[in-house]
N, CA, C and O atoms as a Maestro MAE file, in Angstrom:
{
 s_m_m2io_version
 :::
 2.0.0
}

f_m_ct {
 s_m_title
 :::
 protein
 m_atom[348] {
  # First column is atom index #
  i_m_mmod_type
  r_m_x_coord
  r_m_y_coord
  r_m_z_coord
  i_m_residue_number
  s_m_chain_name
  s_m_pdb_residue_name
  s_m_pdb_atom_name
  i_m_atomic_number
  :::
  1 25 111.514 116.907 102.640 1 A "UNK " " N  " 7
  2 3 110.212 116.868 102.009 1 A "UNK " " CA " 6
  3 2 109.603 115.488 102.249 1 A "UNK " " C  " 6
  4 15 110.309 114.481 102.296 1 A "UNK " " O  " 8
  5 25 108.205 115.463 102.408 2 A "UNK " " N  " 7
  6 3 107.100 114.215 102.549 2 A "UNK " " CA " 6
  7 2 107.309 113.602 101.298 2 A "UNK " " C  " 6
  8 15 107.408 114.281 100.276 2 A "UNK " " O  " 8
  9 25 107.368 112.628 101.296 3 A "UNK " " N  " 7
  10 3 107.046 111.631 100.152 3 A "UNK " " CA " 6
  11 2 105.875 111.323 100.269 3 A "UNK " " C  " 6
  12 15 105.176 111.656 99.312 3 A "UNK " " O  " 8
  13 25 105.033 110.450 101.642 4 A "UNK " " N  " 7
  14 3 104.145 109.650 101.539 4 A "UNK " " CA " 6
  15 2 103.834 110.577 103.116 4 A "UNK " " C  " 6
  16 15 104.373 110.496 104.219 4 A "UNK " " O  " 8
  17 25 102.944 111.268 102.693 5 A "UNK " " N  " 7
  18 3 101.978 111.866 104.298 5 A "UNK " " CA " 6
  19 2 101.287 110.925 105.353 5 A "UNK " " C  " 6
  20 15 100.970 111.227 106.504 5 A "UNK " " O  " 8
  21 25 101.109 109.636 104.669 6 A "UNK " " N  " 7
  22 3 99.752 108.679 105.426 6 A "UNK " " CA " 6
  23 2 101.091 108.067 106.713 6 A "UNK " " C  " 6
  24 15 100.934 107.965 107.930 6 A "UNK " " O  " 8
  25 25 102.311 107.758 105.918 7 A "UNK " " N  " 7
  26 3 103.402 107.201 106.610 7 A "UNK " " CA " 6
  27 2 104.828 107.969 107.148 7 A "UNK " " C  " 6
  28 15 105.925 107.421 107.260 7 A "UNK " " O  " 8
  29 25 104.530 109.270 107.424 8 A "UNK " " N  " 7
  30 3 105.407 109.994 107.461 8 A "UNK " " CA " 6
  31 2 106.826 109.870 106.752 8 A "UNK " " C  " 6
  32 15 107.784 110.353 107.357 8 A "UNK " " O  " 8
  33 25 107.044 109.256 105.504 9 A "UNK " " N  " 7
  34 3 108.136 109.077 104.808 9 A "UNK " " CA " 6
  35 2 108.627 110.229 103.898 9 A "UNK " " C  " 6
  36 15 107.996 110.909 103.088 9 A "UNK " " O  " 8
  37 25 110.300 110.267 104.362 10 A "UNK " " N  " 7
  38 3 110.438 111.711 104.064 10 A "UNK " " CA " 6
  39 2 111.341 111.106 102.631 10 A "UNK " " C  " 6
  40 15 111.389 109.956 102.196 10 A "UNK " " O  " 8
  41 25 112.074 112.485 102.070 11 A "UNK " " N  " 7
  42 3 112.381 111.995 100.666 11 A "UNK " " CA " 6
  43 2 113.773 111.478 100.764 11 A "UNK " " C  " 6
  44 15 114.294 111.056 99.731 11 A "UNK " " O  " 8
  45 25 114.466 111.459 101.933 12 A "UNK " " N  " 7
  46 3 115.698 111.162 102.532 12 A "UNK " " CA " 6
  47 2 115.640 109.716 102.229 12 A "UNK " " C  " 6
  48 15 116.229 108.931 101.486 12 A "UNK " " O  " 8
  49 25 114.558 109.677 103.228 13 A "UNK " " N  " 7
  50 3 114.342 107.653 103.499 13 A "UNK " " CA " 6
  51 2 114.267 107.014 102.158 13 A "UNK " " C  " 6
  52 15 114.817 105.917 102.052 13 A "UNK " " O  " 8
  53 25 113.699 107.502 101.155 14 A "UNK " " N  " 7
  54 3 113.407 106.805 99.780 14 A "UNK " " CA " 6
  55 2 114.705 107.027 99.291 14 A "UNK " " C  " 6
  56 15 114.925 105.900 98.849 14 A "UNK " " O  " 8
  57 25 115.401 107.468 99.129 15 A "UNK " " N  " 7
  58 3 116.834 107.825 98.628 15 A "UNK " " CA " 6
  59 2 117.585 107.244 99.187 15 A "UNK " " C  " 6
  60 15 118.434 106.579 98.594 15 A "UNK " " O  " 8
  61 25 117.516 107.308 100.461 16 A "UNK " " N  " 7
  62 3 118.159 105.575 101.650 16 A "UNK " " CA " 6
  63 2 118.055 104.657 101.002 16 A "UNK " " C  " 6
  64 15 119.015 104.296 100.321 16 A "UNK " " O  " 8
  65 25 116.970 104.029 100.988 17 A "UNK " " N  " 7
  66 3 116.450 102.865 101.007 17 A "UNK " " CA " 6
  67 2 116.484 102.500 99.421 17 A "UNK " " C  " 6
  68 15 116.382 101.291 99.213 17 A "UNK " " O  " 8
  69 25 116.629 103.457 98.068 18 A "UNK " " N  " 7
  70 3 117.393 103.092 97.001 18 A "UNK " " CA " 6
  71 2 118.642 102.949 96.920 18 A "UNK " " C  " 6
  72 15 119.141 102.318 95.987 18 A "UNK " " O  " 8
  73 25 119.449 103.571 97.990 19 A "UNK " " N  " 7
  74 3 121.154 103.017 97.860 19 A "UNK " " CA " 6
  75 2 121.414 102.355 98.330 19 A "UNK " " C  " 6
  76 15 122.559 101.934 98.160 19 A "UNK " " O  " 8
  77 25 120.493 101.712 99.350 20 A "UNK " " N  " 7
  78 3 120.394 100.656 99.891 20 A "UNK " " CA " 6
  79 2 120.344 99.274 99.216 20 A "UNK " " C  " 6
  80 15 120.789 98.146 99.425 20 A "UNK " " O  " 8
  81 25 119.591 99.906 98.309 21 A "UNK " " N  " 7
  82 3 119.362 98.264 96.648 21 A "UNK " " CA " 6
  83 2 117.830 98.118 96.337 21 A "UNK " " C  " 6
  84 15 117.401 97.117 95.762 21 A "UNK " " O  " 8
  85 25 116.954 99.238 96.771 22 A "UNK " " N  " 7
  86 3 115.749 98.980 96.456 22 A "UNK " " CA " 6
  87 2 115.502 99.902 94.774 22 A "UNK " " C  " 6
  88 15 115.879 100.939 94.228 22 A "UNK " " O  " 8
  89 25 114.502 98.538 94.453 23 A "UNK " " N  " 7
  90 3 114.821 98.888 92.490 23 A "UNK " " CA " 6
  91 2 113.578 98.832 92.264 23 A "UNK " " C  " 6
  92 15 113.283 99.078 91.094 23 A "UNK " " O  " 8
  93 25 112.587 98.559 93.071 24 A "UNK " " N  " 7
  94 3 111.051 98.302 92.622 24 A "UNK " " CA " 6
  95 2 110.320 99.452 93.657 24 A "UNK " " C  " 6
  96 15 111.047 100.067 94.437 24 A "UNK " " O  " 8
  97 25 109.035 99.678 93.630 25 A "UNK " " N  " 7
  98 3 107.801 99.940 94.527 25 A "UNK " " CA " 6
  99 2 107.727 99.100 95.015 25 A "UNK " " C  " 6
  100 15 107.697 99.307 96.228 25 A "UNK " " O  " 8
  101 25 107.655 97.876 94.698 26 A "UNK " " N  " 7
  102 3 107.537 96.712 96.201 26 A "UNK " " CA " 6
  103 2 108.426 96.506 96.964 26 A "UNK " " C  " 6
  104 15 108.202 95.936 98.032 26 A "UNK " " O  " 8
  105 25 109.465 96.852 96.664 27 A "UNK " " N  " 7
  106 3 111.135 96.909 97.785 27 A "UNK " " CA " 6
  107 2 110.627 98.260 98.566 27 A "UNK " " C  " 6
  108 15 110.764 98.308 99.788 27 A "UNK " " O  " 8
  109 25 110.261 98.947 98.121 28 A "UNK " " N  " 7
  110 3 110.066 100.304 98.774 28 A "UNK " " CA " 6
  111 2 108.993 100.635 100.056 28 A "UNK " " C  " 6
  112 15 108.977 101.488 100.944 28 A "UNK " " O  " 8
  113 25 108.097 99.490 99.673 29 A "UNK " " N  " 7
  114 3 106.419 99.256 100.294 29 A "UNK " " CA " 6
  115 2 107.126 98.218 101.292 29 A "UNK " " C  " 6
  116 15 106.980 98.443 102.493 29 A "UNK " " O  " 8
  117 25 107.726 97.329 100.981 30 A "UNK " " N  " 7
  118 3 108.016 96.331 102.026 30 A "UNK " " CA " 6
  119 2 109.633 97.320 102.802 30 A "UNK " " C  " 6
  120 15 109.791 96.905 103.950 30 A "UNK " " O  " 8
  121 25 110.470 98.160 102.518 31 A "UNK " " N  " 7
  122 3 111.247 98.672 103.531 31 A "UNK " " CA " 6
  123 2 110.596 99.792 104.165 31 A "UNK " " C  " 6
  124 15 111.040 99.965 105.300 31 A "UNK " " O  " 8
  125 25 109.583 100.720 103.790 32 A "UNK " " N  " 7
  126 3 109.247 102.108 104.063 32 A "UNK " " CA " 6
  127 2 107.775 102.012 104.081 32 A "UNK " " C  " 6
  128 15 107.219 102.973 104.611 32 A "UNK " " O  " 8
  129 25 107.083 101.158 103.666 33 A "UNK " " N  " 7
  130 3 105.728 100.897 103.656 33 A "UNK " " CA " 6
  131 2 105.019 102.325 102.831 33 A "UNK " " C  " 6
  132 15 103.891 102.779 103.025 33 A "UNK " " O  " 8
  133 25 106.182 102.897 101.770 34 A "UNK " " N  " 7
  134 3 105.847 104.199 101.145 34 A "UNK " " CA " 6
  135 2 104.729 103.187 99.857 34 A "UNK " " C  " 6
  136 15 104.966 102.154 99.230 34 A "UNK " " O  " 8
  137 25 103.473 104.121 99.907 35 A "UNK " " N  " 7
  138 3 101.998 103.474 98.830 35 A "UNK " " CA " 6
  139 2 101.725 102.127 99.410 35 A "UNK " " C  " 6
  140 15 101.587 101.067 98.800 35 A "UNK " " O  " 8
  141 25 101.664 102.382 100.858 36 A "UNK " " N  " 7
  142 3 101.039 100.688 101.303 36 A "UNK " " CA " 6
  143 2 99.270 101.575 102.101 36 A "UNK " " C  " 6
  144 15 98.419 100.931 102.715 36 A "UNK " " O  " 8
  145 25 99.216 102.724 101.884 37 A "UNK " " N  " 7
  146 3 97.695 103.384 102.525 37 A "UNK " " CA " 6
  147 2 96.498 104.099 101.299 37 A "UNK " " C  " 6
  148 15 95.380 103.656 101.037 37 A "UNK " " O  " 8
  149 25 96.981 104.961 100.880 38 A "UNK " " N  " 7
  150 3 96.428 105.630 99.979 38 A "UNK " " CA " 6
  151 2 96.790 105.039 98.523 38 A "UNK " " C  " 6
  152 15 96.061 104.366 97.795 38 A "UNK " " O  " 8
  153 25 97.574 105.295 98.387 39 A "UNK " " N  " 7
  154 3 98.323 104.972 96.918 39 A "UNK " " CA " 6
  155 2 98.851 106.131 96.140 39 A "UNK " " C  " 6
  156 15 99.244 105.889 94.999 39 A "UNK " " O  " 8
  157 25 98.941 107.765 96.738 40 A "UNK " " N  " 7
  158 3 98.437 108.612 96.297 40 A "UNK " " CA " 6
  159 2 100.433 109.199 95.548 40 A "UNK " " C  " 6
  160 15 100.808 109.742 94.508 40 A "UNK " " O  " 8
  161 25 101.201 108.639 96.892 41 A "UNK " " N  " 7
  162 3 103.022 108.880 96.749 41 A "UNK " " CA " 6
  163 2 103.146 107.959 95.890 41 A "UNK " " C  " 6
  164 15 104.293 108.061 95.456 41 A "UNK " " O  " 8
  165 25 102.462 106.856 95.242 42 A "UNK " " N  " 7
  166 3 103.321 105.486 94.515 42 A "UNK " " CA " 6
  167 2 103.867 106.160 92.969 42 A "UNK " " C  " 6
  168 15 104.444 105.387 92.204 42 A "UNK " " O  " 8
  169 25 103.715 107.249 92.655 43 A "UNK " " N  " 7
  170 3 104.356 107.941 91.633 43 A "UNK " " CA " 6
  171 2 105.318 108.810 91.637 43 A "UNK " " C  " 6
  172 15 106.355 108.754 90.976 43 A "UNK " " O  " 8
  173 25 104.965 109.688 92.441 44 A "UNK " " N  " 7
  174 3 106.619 109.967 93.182 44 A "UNK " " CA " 6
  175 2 107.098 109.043 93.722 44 A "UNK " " C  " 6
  176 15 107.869 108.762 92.804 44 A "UNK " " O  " 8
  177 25 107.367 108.075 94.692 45 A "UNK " " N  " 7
  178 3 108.184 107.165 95.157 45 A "UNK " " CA " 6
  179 2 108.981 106.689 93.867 45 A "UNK " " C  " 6
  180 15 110.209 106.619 93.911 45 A "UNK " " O  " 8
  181 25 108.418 106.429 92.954 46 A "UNK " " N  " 7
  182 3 108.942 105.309 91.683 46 A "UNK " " CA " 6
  183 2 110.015 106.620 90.970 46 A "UNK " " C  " 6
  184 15 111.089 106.428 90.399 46 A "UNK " " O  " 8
  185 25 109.517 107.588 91.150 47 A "UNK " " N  " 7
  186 3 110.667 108.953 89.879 47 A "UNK " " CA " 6
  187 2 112.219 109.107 91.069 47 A "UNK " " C  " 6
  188 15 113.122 109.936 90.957 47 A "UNK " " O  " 8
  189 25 112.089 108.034 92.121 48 A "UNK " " N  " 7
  190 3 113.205 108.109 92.847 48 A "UNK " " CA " 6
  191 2 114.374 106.532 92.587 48 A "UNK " " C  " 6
  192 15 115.485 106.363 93.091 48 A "UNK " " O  " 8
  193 25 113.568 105.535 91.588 49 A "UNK " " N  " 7
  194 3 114.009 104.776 91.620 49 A "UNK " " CA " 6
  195 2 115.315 104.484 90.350 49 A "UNK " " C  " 6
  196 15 115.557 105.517 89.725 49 A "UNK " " O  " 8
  197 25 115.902 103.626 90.040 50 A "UNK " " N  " 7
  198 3 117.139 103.966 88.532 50 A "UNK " " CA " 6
  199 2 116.109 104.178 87.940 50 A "UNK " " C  " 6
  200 15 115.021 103.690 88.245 50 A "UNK " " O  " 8
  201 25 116.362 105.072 86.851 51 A "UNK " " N  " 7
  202 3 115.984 105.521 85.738 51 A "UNK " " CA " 6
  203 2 114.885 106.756 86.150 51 A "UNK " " C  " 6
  204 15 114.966 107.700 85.363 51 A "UNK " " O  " 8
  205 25 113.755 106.959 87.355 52 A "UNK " " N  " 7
  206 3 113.678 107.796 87.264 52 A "UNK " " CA " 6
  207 2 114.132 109.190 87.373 52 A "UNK " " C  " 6
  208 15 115.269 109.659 87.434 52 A "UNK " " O  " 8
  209 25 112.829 109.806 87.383 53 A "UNK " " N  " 7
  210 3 113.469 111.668 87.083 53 A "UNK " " CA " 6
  211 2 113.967 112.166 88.304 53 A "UNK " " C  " 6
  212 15 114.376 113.324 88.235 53 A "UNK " " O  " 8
  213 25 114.044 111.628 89.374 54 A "UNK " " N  " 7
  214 3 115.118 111.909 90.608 54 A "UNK " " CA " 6
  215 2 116.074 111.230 91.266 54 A "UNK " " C  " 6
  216 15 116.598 111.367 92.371 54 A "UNK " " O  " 8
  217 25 116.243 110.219 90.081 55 A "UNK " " N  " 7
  218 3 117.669 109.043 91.064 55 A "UNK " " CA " 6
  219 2 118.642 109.835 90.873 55 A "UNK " " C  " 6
  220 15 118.708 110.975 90.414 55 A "UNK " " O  " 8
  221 25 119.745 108.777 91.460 56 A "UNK " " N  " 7
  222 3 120.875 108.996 91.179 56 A "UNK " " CA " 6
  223 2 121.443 109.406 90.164 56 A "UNK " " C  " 6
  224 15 121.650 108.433 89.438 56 A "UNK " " O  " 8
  225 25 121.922 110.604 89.578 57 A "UNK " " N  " 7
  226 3 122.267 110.732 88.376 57 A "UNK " " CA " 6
  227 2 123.915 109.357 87.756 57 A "UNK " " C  " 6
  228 15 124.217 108.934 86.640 57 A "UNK " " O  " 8
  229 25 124.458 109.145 88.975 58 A "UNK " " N  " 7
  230 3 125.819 108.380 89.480 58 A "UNK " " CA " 6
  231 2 124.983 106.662 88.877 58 A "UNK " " C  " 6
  232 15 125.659 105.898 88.188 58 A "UNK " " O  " 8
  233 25 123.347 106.253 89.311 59 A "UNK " " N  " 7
  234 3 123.060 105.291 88.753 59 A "UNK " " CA " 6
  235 2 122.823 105.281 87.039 59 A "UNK " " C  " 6
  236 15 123.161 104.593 86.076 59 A "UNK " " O  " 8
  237 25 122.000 106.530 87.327 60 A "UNK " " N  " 7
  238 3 121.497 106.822 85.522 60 A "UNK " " CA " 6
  239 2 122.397 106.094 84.278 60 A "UNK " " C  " 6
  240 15 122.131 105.336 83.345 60 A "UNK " " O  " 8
  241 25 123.855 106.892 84.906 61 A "UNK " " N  " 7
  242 3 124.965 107.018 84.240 61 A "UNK " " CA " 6
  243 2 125.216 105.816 83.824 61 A "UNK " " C  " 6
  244 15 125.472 105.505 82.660 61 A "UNK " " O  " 8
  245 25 125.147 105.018 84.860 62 A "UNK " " N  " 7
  246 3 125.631 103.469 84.790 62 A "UNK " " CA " 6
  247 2 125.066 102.905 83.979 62 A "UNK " " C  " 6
  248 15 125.558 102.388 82.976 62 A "UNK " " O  " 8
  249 25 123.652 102.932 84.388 63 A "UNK " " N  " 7
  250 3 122.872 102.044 83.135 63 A "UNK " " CA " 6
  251 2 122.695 102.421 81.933 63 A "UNK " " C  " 6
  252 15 122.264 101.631 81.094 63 A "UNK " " O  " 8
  253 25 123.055 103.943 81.579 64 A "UNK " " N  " 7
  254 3 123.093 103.941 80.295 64 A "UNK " " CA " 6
  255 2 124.425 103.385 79.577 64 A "UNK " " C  " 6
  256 15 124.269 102.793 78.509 64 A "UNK " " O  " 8
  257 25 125.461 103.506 79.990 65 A "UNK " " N  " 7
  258 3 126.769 102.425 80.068 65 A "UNK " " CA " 6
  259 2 126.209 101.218 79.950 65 A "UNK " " C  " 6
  260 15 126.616 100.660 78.931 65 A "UNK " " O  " 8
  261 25 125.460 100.591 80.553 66 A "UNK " " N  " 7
  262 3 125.826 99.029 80.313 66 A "UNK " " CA " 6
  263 2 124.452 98.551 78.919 66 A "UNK " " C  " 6
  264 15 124.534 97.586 78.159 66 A "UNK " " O  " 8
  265 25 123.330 99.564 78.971 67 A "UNK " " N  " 7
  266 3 122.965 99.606 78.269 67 A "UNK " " CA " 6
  267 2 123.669 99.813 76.558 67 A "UNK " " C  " 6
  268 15 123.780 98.924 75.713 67 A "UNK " " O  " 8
  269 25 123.958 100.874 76.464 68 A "UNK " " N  " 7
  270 3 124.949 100.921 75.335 68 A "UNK " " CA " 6
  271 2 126.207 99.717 75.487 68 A "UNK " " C  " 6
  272 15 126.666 99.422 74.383 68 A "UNK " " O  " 8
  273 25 126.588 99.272 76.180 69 A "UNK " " N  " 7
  274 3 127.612 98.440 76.289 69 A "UNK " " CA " 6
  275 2 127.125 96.536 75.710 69 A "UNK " " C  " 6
  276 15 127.809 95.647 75.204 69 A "UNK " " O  " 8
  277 25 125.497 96.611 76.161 70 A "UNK " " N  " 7
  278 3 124.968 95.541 75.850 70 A "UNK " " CA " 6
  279 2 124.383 95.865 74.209 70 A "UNK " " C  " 6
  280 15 123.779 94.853 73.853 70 A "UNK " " O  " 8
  281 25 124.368 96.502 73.543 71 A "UNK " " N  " 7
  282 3 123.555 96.473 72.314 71 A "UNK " " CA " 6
  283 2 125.115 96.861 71.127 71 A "UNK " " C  " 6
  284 15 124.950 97.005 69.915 71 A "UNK " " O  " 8
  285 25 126.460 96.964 71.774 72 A "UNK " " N  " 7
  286 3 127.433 96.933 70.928 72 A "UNK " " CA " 6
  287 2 128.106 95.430 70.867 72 A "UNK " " C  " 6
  288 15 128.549 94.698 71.751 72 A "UNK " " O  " 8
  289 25 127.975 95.273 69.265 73 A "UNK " " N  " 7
  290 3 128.443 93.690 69.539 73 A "UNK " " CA " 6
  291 2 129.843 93.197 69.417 73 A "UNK " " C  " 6
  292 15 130.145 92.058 69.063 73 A "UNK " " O  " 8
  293 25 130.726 94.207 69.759 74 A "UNK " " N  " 7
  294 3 131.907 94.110 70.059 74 A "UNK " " CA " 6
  295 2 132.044 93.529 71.545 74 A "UNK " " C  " 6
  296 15 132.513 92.424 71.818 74 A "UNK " " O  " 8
  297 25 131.553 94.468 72.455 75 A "UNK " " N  " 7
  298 3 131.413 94.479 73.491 75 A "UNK " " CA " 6
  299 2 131.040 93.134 73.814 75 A "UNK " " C  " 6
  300 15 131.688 92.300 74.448 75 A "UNK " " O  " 8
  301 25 129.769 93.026 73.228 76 A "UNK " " N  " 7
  302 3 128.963 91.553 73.469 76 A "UNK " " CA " 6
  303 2 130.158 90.532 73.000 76 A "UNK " " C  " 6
  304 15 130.859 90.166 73.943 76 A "UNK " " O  " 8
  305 25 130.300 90.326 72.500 77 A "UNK " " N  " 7
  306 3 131.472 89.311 71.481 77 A "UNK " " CA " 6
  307 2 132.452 89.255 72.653 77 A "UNK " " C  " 6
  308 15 132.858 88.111 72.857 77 A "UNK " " O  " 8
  309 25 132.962 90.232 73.514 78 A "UNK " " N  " 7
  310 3 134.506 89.672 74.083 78 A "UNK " " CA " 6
  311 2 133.685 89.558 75.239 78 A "UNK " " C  " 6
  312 15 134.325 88.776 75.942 78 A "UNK " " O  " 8
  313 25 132.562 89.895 75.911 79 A "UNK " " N  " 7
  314 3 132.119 89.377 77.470 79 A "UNK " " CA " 6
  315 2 131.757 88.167 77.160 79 A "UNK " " C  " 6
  316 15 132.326 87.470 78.001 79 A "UNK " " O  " 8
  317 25 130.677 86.939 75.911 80 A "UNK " " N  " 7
  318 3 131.097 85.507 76.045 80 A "UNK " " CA " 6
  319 2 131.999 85.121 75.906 80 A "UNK " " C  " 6
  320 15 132.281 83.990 76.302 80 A "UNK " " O  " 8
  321 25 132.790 85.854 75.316 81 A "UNK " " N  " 7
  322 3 134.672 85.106 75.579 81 A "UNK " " CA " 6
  323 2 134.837 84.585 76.483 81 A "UNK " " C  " 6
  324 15 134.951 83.375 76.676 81 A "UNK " " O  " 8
  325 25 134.888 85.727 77.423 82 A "UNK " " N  " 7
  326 3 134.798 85.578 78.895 82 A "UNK " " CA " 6
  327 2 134.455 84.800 79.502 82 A "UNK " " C  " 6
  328 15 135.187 84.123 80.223 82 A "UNK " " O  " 8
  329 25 133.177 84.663 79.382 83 A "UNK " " N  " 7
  330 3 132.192 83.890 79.988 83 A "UNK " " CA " 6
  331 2 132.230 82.248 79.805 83 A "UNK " " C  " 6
  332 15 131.897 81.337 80.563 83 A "UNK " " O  " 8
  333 25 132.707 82.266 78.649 84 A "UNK " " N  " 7
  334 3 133.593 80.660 77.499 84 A "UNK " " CA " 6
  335 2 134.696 80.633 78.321 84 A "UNK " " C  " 6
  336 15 134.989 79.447 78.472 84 A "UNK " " O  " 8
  337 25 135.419 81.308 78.899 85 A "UNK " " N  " 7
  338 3 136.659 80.903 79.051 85 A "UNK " " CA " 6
  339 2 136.703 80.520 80.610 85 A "UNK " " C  " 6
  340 15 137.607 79.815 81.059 85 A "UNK " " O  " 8
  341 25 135.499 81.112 81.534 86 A "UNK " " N  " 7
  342 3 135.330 80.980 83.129 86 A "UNK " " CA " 6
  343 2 134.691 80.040 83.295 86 A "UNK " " C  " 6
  344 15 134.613 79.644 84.458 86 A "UNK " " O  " 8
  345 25 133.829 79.136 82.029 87 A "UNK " " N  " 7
  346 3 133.304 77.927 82.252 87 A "UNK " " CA " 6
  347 2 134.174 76.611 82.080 87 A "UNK " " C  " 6
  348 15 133.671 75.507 82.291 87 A "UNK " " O  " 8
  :::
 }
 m_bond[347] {
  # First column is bond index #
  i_m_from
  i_m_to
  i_m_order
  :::
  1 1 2 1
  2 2 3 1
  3 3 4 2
  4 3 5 1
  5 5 6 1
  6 6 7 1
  7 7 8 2
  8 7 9 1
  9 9 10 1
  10 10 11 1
  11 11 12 2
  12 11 13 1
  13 13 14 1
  14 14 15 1
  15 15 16 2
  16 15 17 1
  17 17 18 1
  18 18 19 1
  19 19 20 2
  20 19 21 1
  21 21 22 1
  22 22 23 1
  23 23 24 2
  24 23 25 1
  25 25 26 1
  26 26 27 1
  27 27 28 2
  28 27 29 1
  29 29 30 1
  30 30 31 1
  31 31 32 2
  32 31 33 1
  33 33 34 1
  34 34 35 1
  35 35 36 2
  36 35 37 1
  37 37 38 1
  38 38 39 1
  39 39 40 2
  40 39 41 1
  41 41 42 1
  42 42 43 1
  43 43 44 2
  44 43 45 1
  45 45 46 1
  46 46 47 1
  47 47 48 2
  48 47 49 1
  49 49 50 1
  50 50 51 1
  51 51 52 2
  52 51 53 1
  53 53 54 1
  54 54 55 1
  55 55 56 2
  56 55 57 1
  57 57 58 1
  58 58 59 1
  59 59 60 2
  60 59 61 1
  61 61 62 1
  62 62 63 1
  63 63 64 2
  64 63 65 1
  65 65 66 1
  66 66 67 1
  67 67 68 2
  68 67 69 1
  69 69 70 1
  70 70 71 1
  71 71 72 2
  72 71 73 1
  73 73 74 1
  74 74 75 1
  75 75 76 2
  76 75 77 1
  77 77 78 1
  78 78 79 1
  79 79 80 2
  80 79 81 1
  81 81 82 1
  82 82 83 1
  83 83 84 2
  84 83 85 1
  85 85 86 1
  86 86 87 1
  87 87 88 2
  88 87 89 1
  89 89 90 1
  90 90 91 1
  91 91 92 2
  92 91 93 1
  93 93 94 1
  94 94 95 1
  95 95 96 2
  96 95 97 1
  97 97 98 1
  98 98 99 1
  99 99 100 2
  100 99 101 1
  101 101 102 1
  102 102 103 1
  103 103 104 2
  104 103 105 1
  105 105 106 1
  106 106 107 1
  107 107 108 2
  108 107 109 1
  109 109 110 1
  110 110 111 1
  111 111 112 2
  112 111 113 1
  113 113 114 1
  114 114 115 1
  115 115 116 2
  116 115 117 1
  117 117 118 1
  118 118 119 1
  119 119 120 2
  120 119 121 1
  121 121 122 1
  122 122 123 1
  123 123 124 2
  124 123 125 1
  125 125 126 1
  126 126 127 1
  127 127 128 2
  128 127 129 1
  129 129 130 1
  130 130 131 1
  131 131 132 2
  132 131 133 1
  133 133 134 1
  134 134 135 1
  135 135 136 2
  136 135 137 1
  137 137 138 1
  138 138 139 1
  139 139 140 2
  140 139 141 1
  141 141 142 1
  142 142 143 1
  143 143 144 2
  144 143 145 1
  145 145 146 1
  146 146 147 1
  147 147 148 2
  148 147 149 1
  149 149 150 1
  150 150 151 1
  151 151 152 2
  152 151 153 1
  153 153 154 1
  154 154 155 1
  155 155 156 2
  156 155 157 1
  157 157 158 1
  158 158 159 1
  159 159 160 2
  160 159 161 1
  161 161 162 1
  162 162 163 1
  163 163 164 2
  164 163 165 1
  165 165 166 1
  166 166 167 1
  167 167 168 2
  168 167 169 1
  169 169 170 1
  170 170 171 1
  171 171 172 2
  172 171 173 1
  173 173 174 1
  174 174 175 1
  175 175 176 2
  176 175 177 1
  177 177 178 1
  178 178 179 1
  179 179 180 2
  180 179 181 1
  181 181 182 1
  182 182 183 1
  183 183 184 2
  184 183 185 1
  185 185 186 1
  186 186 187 1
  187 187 188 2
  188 187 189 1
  189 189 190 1
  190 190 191 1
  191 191 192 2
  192 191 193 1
  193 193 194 1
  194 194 195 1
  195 195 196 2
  196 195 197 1
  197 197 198 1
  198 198 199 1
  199 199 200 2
  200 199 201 1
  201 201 202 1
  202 202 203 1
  203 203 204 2
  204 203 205 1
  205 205 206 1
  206 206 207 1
  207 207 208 2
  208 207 209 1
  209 209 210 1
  210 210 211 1
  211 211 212 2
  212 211 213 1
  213 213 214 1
  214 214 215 1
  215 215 216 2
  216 215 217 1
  217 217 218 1
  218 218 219 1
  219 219 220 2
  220 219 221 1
  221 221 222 1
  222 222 223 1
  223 223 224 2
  224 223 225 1
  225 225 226 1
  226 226 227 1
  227 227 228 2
  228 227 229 1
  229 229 230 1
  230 230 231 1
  231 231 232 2
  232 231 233 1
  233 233 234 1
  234 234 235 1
  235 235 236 2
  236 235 237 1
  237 237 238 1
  238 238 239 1
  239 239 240 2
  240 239 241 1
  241 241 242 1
  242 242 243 1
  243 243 244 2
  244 243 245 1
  245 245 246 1
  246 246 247 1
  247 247 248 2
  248 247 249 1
  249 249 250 1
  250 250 251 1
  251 251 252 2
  252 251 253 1
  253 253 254 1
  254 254 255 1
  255 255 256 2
  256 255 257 1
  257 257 258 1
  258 258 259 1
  259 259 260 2
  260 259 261 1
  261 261 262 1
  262 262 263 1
  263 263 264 2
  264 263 265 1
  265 265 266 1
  266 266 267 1
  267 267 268 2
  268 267 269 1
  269 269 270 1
  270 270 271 1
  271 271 272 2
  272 271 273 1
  273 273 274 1
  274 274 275 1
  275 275 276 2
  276 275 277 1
  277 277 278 1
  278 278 279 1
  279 279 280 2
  280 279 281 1
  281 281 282 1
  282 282 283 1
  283 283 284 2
  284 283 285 1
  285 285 286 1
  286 286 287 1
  287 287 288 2
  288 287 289 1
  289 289 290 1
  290 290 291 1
  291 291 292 2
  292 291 293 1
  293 293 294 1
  294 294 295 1
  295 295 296 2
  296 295 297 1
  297 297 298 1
  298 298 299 1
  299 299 300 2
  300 299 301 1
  301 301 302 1
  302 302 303 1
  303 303 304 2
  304 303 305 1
  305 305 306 1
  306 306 307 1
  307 307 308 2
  308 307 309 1
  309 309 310 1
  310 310 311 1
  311 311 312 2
  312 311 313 1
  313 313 314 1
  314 314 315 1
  315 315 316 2
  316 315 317 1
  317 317 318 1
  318 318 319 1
  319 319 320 2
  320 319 321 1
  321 321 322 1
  322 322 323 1
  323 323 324 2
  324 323 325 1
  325 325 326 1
  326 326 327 1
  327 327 328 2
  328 327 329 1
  329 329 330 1
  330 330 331 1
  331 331 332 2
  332 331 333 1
  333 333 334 1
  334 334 335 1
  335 335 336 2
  336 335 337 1
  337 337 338 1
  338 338 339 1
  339 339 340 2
  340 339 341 1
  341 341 342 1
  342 342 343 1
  343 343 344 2
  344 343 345 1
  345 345 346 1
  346 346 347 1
  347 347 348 2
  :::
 }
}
């Protein structure tokens, strides 16, 4: 499937180019030049990025992990341990 018609970008390449490490629309515009013509894909492009409604479910997962992992203050409490003890 087309992502971006003006640039022939298919939905492969955006899914590439997020496992690749792209986390923004501007990582995406500067690897795929996907919403650098019209502007018309820059909303689908973005529901491919973490958190949106077509990433990785394998990323999703993660960040809701570290999310919950950052707002428990157990958790929080033994990673500056850590962090106290590597300095």
């Amino acid at each position: 499937m087309f992502i971006c018609i003006c640039n022939a970008i298919t939905e492969r390449q955006v899914q590439s180019a997020v496992a690749d490490g792209a986390s923004t629309l501007s990582e995406l515009q500067g690897q795929l030049g996907v919403a650098s013509c019209c502007g018309c894909c820059a909303d689908t492009a973005v529901e491919y990025l973490p958190g949106g409604r077509y990433a990785d479910p394998v990323q999703v997962q993660a960040a809701t992990q570290v999310t919950q992992a950052a707002n428990d203050a157990v958790s929080v409490s033994a990673m500056a341990t850590v962090a106290v003890r590597r300095a």
